[in-house]
PyMOL Python script that loads the backbone (N, CA, C, O; Angstrom):
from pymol import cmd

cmd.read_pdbstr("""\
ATOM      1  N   UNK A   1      38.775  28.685   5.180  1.00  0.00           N
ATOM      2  CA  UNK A   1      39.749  28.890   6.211  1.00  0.00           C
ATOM      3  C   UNK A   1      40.539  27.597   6.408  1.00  0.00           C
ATOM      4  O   UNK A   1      40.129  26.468   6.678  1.00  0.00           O
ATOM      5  N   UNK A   2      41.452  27.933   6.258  1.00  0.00           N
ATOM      6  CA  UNK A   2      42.595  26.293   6.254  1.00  0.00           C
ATOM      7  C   UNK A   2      43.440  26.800   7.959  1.00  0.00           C
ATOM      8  O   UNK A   2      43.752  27.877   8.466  1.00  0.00           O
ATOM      9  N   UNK A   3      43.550  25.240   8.405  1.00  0.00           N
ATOM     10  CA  UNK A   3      44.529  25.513   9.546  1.00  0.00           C
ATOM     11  C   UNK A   3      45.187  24.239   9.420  1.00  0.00           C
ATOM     12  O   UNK A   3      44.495  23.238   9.236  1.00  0.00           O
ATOM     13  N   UNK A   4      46.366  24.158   9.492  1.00  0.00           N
ATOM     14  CA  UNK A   4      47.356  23.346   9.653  1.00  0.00           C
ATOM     15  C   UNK A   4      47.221  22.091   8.577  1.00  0.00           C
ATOM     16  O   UNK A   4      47.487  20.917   8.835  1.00  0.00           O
ATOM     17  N   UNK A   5      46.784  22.570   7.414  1.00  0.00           N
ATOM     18  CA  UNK A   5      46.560  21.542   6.281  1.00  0.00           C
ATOM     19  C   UNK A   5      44.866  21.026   6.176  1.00  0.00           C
ATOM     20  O   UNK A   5      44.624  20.170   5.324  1.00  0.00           O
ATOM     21  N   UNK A   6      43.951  21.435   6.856  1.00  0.00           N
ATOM     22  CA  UNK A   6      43.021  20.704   6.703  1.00  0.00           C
ATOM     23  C   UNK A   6      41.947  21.466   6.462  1.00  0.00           C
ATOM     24  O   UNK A   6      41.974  22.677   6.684  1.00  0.00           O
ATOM     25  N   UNK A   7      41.045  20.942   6.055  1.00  0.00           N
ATOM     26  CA  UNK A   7      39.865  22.668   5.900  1.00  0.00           C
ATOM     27  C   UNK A   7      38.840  22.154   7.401  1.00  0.00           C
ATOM     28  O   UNK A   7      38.388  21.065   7.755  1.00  0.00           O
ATOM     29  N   UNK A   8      38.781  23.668   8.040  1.00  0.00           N
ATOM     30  CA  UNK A   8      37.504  23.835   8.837  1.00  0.00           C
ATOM     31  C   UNK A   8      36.622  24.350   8.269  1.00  0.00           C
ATOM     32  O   UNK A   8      36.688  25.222   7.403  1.00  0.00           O
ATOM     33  N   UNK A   9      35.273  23.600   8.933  1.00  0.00           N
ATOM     34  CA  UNK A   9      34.023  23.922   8.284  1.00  0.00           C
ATOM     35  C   UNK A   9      33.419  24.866   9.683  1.00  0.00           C
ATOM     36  O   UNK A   9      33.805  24.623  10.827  1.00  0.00           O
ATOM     37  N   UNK A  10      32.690  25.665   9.444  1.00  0.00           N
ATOM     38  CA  UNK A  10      32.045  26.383  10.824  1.00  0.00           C
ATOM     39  C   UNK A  10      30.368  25.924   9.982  1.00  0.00           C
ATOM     40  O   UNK A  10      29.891  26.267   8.900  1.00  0.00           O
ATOM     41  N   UNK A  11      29.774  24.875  11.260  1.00  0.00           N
ATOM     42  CA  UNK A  11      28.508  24.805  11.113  1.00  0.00           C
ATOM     43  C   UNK A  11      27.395  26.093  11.872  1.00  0.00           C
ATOM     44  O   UNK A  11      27.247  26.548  13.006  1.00  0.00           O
ATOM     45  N   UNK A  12      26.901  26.276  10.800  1.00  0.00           N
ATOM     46  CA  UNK A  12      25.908  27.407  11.447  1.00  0.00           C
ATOM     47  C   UNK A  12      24.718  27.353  11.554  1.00  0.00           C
ATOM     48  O   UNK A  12      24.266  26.992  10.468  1.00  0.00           O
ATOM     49  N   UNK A  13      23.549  27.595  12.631  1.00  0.00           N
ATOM     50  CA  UNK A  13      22.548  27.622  12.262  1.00  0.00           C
ATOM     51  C   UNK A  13      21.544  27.320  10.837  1.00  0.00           C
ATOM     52  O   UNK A  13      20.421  26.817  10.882  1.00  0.00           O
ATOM     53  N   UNK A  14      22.160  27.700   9.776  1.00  0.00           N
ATOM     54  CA  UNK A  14      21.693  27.908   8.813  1.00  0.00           C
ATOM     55  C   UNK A  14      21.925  26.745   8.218  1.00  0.00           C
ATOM     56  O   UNK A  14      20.821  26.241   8.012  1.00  0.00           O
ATOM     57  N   UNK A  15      22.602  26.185   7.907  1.00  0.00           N
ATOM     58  CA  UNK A  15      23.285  24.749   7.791  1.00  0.00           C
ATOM     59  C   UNK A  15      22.557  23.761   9.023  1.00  0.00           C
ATOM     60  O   UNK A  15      22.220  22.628   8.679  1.00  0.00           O
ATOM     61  N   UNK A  16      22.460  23.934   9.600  1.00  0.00           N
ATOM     62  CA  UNK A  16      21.367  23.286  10.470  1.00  0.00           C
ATOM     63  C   UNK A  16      20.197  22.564   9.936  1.00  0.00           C
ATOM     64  O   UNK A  16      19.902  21.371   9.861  1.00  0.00           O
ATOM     65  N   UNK A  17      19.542  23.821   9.539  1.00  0.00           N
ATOM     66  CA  UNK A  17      18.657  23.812   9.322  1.00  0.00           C
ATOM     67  C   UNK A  17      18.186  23.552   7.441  1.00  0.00           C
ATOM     68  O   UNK A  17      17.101  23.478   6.863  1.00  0.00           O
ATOM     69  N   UNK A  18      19.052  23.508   7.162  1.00  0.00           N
ATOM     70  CA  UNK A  18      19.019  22.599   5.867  1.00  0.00           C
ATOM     71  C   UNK A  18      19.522  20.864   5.693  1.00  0.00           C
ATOM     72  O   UNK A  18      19.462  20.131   4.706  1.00  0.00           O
ATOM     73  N   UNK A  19      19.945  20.644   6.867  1.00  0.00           N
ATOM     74  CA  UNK A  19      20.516  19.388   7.162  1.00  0.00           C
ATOM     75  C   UNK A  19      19.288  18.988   7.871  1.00  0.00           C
ATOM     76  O   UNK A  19      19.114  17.774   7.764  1.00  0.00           O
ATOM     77  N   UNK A  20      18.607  19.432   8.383  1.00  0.00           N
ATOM     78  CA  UNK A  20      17.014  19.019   9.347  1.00  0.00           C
ATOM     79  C   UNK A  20      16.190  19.074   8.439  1.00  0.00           C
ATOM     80  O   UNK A  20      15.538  18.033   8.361  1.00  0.00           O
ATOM     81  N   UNK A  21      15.909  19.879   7.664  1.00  0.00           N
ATOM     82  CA  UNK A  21      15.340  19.433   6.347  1.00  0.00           C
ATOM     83  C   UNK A  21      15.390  18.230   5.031  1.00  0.00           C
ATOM     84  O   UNK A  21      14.356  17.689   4.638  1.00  0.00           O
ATOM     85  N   UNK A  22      16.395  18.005   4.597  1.00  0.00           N
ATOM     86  CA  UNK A  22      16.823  17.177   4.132  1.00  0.00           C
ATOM     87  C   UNK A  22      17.194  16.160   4.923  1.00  0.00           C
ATOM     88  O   UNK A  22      17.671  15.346   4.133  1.00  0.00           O
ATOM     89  N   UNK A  23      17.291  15.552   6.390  1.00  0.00           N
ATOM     90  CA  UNK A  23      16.694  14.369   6.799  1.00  0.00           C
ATOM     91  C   UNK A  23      15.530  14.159   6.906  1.00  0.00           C
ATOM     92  O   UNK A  23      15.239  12.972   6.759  1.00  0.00           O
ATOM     93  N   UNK A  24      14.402  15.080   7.183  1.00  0.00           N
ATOM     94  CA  UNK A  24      13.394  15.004   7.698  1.00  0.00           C
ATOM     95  C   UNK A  24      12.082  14.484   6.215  1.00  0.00           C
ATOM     96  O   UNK A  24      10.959  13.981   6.247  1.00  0.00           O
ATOM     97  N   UNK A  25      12.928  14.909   5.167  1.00  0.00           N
ATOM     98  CA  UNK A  25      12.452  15.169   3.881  1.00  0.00           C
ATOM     99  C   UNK A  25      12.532  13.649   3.226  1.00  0.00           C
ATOM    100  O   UNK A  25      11.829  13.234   2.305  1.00  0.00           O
ATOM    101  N   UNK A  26      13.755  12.793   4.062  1.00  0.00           N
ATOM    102  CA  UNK A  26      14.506  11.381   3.906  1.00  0.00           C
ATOM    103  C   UNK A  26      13.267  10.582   4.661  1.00  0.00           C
ATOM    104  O   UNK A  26      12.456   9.846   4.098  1.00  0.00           O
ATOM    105  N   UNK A  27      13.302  10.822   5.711  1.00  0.00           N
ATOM    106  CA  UNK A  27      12.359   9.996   6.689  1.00  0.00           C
ATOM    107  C   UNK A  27      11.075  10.083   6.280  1.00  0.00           C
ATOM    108  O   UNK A  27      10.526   9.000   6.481  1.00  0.00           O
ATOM    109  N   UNK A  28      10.218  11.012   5.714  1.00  0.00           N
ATOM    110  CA  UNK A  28       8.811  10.918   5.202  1.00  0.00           C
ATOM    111  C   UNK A  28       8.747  10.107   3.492  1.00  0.00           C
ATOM    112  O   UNK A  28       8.051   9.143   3.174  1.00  0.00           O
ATOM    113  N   UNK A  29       9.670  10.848   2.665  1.00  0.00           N
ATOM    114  CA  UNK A  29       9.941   9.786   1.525  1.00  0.00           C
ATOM    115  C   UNK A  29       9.793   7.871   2.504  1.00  0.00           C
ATOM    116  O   UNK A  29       8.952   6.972   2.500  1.00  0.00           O
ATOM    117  N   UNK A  30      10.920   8.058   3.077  1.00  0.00           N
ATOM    118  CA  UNK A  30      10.980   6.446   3.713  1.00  0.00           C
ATOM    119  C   UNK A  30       9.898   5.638   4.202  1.00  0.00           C
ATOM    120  O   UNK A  30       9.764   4.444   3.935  1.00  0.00           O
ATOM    121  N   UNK A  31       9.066   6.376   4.984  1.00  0.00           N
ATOM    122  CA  UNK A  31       7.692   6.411   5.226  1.00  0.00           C
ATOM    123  C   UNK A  31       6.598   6.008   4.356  1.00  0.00           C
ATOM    124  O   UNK A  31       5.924   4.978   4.352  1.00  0.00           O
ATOM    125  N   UNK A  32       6.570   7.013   3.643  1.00  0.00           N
ATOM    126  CA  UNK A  32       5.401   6.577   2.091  1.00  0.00           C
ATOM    127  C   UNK A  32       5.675   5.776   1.805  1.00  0.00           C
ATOM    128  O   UNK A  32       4.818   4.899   1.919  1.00  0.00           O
ATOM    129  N   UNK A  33       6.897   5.383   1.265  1.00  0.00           N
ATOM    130  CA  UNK A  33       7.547   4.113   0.674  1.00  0.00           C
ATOM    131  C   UNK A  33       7.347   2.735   1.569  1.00  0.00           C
ATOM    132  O   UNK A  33       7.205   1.563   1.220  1.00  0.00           O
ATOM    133  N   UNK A  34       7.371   3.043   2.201  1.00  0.00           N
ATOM    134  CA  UNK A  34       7.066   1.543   3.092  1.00  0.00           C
ATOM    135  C   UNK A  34       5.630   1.045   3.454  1.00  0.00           C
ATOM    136  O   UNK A  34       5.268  -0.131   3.403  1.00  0.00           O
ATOM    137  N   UNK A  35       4.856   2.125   3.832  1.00  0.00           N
ATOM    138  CA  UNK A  35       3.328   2.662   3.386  1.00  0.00           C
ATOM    139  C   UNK A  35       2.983   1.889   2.180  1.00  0.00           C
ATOM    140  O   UNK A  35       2.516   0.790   2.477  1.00  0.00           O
ATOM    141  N   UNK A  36       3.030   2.017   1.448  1.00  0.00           N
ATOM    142  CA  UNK A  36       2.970   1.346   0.154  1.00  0.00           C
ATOM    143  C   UNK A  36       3.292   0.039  -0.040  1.00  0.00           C
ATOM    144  O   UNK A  36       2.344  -0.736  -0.165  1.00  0.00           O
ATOM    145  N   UNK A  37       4.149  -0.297  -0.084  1.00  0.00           N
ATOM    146  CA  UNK A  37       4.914  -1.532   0.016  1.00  0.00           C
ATOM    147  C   UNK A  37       4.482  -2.562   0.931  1.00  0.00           C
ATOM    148  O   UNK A  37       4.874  -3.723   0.817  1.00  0.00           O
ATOM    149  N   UNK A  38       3.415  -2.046   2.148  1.00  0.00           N
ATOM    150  CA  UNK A  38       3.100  -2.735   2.767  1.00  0.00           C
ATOM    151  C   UNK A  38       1.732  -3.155   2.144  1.00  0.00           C
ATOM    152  O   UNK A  38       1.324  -4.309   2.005  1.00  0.00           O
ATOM    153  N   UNK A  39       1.285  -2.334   1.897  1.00  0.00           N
ATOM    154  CA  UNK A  39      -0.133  -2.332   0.928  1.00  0.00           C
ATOM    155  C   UNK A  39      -0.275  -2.826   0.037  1.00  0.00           C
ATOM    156  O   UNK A  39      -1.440  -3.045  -0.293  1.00  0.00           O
ATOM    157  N   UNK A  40       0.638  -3.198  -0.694  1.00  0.00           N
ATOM    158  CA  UNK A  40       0.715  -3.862  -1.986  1.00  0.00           C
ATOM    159  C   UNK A  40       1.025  -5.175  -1.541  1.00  0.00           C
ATOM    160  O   UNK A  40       0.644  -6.216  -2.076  1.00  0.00           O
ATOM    161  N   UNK A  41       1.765  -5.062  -0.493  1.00  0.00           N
ATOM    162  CA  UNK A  41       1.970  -6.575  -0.095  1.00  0.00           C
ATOM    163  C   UNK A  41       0.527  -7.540   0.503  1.00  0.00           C
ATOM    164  O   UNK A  41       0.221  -8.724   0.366  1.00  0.00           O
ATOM    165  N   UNK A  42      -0.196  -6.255   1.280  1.00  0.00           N
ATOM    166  CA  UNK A  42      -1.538  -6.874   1.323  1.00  0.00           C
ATOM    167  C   UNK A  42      -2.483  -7.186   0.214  1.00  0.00           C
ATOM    168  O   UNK A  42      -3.370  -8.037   0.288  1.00  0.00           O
ATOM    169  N   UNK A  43      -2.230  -6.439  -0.812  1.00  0.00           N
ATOM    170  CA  UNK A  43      -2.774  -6.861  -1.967  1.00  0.00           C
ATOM    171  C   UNK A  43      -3.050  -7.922  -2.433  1.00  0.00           C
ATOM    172  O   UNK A  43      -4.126  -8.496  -2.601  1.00  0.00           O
ATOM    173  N   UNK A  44      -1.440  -8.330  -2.766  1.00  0.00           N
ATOM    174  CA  UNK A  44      -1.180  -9.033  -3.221  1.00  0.00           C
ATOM    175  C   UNK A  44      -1.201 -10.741  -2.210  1.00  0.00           C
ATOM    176  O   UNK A  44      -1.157 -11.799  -2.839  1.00  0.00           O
ATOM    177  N   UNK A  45      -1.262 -10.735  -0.884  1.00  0.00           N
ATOM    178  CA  UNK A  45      -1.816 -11.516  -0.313  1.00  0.00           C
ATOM    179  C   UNK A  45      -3.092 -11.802  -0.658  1.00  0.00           C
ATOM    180  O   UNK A  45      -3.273 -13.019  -0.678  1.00  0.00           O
ATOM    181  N   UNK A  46      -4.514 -10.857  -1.073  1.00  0.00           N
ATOM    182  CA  UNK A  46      -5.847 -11.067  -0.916  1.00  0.00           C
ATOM    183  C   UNK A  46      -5.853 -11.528  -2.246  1.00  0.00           C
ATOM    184  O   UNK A  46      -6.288 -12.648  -2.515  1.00  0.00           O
ATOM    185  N   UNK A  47      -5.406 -10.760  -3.105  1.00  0.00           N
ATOM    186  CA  UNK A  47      -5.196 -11.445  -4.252  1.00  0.00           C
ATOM    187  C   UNK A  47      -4.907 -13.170  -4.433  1.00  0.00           C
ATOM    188  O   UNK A  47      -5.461 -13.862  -5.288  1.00  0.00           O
ATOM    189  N   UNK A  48      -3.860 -13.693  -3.369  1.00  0.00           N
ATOM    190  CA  UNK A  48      -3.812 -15.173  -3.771  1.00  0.00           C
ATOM    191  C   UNK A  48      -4.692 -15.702  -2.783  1.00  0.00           C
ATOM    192  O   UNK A  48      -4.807 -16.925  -2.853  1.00  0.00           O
ATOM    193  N   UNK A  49      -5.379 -15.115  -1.840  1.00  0.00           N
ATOM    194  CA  UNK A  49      -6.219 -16.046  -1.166  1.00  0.00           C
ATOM    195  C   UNK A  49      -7.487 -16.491  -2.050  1.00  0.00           C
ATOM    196  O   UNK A  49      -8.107 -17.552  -1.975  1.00  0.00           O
ATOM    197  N   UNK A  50      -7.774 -15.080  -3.158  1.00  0.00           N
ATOM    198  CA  UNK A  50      -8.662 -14.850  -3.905  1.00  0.00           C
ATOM    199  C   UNK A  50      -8.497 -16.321  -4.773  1.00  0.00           C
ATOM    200  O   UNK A  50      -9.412 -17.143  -4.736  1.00  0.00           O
ATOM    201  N   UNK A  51      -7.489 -16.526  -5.404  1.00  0.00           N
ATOM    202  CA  UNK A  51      -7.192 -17.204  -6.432  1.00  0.00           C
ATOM    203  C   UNK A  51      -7.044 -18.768  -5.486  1.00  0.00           C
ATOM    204  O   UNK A  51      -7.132 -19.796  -6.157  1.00  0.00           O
ATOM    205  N   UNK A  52      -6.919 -18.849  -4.617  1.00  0.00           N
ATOM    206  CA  UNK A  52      -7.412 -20.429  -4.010  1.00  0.00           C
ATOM    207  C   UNK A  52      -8.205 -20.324  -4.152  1.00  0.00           C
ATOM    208  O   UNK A  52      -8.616 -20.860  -5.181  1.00  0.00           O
ATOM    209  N   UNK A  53      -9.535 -19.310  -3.035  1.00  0.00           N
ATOM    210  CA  UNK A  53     -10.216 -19.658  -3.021  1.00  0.00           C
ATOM    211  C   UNK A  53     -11.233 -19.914  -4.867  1.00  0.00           C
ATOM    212  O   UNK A  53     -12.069 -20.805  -5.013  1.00  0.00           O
ATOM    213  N   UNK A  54     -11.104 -19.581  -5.239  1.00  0.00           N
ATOM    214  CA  UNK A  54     -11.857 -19.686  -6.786  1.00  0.00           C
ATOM    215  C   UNK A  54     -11.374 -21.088  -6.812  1.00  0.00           C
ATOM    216  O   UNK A  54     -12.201 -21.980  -7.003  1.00  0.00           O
ATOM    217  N   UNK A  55     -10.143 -21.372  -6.643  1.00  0.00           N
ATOM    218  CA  UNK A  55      -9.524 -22.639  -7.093  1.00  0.00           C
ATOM    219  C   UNK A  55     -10.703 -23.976  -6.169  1.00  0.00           C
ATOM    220  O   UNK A  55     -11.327 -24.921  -6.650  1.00  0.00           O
ATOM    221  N   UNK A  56     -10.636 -23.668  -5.270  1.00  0.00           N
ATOM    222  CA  UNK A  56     -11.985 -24.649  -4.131  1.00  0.00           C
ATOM    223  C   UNK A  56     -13.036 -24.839  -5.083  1.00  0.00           C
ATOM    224  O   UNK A  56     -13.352 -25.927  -5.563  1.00  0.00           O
ATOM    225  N   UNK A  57     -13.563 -23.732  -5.337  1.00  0.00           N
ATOM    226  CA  UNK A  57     -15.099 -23.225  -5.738  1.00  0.00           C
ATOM    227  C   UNK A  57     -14.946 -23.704  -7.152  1.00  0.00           C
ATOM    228  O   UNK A  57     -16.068 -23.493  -7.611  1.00  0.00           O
ATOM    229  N   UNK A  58     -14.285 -24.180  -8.030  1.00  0.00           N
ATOM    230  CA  UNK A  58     -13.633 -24.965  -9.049  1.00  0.00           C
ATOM    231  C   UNK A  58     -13.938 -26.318  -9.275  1.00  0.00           C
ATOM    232  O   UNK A  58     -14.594 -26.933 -10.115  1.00  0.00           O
ATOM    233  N   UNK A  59     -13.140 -26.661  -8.081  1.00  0.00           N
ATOM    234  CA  UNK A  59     -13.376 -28.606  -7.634  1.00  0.00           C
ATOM    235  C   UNK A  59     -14.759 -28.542  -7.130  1.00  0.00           C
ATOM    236  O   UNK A  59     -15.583 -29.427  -7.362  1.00  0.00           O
ATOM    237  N   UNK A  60     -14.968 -27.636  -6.537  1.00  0.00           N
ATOM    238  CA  UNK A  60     -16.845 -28.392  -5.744  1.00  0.00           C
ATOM    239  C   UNK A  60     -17.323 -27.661  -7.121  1.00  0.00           C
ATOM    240  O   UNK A  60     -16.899 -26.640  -6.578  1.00  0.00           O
ATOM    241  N   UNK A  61     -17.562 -27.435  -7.752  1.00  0.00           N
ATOM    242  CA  UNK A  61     -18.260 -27.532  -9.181  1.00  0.00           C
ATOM    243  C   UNK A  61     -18.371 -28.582 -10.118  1.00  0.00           C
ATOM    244  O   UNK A  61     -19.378 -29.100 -10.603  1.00  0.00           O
ATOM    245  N   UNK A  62     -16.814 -28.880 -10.344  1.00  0.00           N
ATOM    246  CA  UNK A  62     -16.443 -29.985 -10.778  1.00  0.00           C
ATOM    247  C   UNK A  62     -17.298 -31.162 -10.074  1.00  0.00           C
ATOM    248  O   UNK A  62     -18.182 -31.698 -10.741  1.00  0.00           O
ATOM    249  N   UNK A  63     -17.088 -31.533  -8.895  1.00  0.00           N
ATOM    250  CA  UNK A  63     -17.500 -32.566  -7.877  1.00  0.00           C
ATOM    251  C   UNK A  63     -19.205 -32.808  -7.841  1.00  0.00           C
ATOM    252  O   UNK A  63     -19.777 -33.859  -7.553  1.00  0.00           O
ATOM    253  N   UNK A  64     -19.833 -31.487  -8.229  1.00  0.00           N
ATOM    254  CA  UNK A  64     -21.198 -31.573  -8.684  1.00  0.00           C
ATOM    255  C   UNK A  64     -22.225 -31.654  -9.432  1.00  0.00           C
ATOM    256  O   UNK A  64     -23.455 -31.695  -9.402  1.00  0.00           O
ATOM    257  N   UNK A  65     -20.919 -31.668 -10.438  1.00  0.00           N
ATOM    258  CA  UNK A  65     -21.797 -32.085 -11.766  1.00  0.00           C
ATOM    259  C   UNK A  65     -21.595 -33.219 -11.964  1.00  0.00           C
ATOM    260  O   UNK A  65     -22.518 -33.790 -12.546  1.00  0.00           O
ATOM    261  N   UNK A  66     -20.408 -34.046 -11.619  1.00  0.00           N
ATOM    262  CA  UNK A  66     -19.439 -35.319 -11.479  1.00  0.00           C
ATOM    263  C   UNK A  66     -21.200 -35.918 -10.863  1.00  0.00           C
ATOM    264  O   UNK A  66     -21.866 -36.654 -11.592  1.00  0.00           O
ATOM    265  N   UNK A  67     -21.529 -35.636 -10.005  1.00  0.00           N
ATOM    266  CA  UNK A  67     -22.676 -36.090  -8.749  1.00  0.00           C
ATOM    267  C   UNK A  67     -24.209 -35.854  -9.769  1.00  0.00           C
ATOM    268  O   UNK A  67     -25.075 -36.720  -9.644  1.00  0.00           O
ATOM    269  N   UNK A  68     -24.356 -35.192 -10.315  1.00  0.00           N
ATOM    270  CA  UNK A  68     -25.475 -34.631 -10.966  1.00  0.00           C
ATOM    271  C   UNK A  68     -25.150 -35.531 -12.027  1.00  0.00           C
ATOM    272  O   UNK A  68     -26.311 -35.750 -12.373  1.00  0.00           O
ATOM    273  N   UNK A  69     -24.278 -36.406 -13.019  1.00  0.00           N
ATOM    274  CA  UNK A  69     -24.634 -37.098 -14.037  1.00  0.00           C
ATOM    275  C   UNK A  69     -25.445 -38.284 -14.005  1.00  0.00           C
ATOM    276  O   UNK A  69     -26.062 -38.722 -14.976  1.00  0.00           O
ATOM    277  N   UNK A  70     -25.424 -38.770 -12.893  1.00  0.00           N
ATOM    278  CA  UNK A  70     -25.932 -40.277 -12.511  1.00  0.00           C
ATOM    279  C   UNK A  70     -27.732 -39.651 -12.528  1.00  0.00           C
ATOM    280  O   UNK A  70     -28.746 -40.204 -12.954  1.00  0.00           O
ATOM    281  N   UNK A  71     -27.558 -38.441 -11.943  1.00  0.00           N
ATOM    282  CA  UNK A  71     -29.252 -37.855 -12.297  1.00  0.00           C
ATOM    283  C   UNK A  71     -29.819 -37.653 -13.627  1.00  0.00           C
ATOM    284  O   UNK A  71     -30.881 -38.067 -14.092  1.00  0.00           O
ATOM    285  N   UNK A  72     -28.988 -37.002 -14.099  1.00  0.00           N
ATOM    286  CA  UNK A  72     -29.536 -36.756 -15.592  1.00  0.00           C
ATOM    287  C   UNK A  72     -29.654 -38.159 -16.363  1.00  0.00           C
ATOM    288  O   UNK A  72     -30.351 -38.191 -17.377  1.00  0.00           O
ATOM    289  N   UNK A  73     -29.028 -39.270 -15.940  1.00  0.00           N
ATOM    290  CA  UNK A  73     -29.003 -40.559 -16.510  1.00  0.00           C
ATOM    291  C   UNK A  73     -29.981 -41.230 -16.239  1.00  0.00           C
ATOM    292  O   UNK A  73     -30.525 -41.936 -17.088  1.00  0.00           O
ATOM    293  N   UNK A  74     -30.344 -41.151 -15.157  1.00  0.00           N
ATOM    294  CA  UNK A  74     -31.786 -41.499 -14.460  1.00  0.00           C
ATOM    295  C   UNK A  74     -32.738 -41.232 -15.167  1.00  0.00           C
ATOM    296  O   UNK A  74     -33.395 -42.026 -15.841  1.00  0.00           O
ATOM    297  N   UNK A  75     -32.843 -40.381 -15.090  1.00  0.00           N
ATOM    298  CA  UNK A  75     -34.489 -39.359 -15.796  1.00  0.00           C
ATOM    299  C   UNK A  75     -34.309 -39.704 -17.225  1.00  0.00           C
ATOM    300  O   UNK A  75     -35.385 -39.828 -17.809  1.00  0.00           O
ATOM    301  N   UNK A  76     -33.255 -39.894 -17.957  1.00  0.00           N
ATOM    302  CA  UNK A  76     -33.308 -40.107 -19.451  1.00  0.00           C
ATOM    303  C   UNK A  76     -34.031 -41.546 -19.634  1.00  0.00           C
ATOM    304  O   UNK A  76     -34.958 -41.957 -20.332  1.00  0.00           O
ATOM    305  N   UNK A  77     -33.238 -42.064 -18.756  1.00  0.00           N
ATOM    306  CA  UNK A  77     -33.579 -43.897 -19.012  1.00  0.00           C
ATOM    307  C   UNK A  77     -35.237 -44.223 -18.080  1.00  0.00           C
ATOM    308  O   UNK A  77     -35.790 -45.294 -18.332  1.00  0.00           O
ATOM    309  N   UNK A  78     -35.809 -43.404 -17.214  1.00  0.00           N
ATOM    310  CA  UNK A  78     -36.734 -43.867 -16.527  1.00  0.00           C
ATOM    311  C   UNK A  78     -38.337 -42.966 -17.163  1.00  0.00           C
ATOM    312  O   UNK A  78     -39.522 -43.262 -17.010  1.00  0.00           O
ATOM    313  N   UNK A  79     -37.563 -41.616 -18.010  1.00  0.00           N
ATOM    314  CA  UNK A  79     -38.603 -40.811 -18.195  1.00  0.00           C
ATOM    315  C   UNK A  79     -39.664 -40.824 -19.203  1.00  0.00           C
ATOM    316  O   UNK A  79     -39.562 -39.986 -20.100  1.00  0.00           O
ATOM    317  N   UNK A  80     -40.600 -41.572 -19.219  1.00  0.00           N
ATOM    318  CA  UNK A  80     -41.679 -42.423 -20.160  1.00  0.00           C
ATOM    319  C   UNK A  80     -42.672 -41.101 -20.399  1.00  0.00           C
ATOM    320  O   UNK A  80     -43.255 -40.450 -19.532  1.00  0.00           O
ATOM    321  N   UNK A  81     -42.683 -40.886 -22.019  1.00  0.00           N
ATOM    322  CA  UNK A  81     -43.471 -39.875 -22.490  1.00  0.00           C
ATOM    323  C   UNK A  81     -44.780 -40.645 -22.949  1.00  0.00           C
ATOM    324  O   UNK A  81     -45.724 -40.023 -23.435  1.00  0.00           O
TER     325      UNK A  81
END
""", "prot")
cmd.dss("prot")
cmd.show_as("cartoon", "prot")
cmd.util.cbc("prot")
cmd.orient("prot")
């Protein structure tokens, strides 16, 4: 239906209700998606706390055997068979 050069649209119920659908269909996609994204972001946080912490647990290894050679040096040089 044209009036005075322009087209009218008559929204109907029915059209409604496919437009409430297809936002509603927008907003739960949007949802999951961010759902996710947040989750992965926690992931990926525990993930690098993970990887310091190993990195700590690294150096105090290091730092204890560093500490433990002066022992093993001991006992070699003092240990009379």
């Amino acid at each position: 239906m044209k009036e005075n050069g322009s087209i009218m649209f008559n929204f109907t119920a029915k059209d409604a209700i496919w437009l409430t659908g297809i936002v509603l269909s927008f907003g739960v996609t949007w949802g999951m998606w961010s759902e996710r994204l947040n989750a992965v972001e926690k992931k990926a946080d525990a993930v690098a706390q993970i990887q310091q912490d190993i990195a700590v647990i690294k150096t105090k290894i290091i730092q204890m055997e560093e500490n433990t050679e002066w022992i093993e040096e001991f006992l070699i040089k003092t240990l009379d068979y």
